[in-house]
C-alpha positions as semicolon CSV with decimal commas, in nm:
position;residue;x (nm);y (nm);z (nm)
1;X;11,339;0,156;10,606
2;X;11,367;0,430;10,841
3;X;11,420;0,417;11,193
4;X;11,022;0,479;11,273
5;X;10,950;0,200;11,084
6;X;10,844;0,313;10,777
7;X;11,023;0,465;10,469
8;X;10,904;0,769;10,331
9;X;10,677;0,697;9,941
10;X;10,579;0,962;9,689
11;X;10,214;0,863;9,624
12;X;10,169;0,847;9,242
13;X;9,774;0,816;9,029
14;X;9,706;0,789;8,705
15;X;9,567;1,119;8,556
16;X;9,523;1,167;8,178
17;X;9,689;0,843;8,126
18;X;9,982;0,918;8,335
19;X;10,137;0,883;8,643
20;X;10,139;1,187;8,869
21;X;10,272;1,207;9,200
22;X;10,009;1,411;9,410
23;X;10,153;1,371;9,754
24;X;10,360;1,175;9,978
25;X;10,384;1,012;10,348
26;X;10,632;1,142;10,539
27;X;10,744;1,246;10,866
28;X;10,914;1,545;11,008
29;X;11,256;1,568;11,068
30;X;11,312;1,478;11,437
31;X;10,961;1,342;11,470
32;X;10,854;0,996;11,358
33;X;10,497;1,011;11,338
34;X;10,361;0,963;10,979
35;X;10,191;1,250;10,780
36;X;10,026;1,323;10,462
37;X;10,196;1,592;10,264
38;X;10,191;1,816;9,929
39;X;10,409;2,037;9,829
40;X;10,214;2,350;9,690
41;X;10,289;2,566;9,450
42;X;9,979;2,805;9,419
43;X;9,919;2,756;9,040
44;X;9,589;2,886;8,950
45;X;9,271;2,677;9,019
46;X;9,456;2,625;9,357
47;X;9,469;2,921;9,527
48;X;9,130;2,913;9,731
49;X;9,147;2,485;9,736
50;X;9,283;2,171;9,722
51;X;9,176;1,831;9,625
52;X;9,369;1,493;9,651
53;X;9,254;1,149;9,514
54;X;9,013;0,973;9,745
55;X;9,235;0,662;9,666
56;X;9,552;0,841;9,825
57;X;9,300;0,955;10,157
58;X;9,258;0,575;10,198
59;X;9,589;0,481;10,137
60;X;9,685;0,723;10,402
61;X;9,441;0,661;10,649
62;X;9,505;0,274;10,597
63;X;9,877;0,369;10,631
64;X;9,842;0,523;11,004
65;X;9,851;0,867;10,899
66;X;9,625;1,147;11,099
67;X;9,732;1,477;11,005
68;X;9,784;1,644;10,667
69;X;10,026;1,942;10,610
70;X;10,030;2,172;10,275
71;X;10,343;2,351;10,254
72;X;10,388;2,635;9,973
73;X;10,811;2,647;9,966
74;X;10,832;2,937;9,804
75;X;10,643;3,162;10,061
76;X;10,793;2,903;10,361
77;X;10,412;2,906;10,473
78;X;10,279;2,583;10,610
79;X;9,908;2,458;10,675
80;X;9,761;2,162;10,853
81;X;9,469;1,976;10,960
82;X;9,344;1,627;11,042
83;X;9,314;1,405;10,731
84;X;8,918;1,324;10,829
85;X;8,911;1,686;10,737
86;X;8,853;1,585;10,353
87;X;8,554;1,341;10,433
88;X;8,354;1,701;10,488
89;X;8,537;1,811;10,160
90;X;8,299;1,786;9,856
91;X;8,379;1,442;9,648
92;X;8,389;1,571;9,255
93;X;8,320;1,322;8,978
94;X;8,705;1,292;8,931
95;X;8,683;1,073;9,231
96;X;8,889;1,370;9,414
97;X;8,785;1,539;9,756
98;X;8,779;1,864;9,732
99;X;8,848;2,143;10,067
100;X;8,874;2,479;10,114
101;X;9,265;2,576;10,214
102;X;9,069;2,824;10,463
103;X;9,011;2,499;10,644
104;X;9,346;2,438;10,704
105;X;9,522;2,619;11,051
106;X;9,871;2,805;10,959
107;X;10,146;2,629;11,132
108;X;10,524;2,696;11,179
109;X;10,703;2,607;10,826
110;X;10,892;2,269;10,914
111;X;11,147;2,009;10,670
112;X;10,976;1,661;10,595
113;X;11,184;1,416;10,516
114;X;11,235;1,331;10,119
115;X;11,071;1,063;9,977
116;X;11,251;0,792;9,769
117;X;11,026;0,570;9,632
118;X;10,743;0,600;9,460
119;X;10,375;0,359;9,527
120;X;10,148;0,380;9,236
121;X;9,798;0,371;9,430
122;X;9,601;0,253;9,161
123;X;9,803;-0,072;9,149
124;X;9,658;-0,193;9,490
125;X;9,331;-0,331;9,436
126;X;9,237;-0,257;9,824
127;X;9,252;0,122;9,763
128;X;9,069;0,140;9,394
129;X;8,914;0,491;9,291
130;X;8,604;0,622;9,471
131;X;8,344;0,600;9,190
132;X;8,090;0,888;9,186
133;X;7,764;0,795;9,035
134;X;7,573;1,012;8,772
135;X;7,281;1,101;8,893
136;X;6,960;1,064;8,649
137;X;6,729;1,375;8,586
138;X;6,354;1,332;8,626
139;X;6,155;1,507;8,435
């Protein structure tokens, strides 16, 4: 456990009958307060947004976690903003939240600390997938 009193998890789902680590709570070196992180890469399909599993936005928020921080490595660019900001983010029938990355405020390019173990967030039956509901057509 680290000295702030929690240890740093990658946050893993299950997508296409897998588990994929999506992001991970963290802290900044020199700064103890928690923090909801990805690492982005800018494939394609992410360039104008992100999304995250509305089970990992619960499992942060229920973790202590305010802020969220995308960080693209290769450019050494960094963006941030609270984590409420993805309950204004459109919810898509993958049961992800979906924002804009023009929502996000640039902010100076800072090391997290690494993450060594990994929480499958799927496995905890508190934080269970945000079902979307099909809507029926009238006619």
């Amino acid at each position: 456990m680290a000295a702030n009193g929690f240890t740093p998890v990658a946050l893993a789902v299950q997508k296409r009958g897998r588990w994929c680590i999506v992001a991970k709570i963290t802290h900044f070196i020199g700064d103890s307060a928690p923090i909801l992180a990805v690492a982005w890469r800018n494939q394609p399909g992410t360039r104008d947004a992100i999304s995250l599993p509305v089970s990992v936005i619960k499992y942060a928020k229920n973790t202590g976690v305010k802020s969220f921080f995308l960080r693209d490595d290769r450019q050494m660019a960094m963006f941030a903003g609270p984590l409420g900001i993805f309950e204004k983010g459109r919810l898509g029938a993958d049961a992800e939240r979906y924002i804009p990355i023009a929502w996000l405020q640039p902010v100076r390019w800072q090391n997290w600390q690494f993450a060594t173990q990994v929480v499958h967030v799927a496995d905890l039956p508190e934080m269970g997938d945000e079902k979307t509901e099909q809507l029926a057509l009238k006619f």
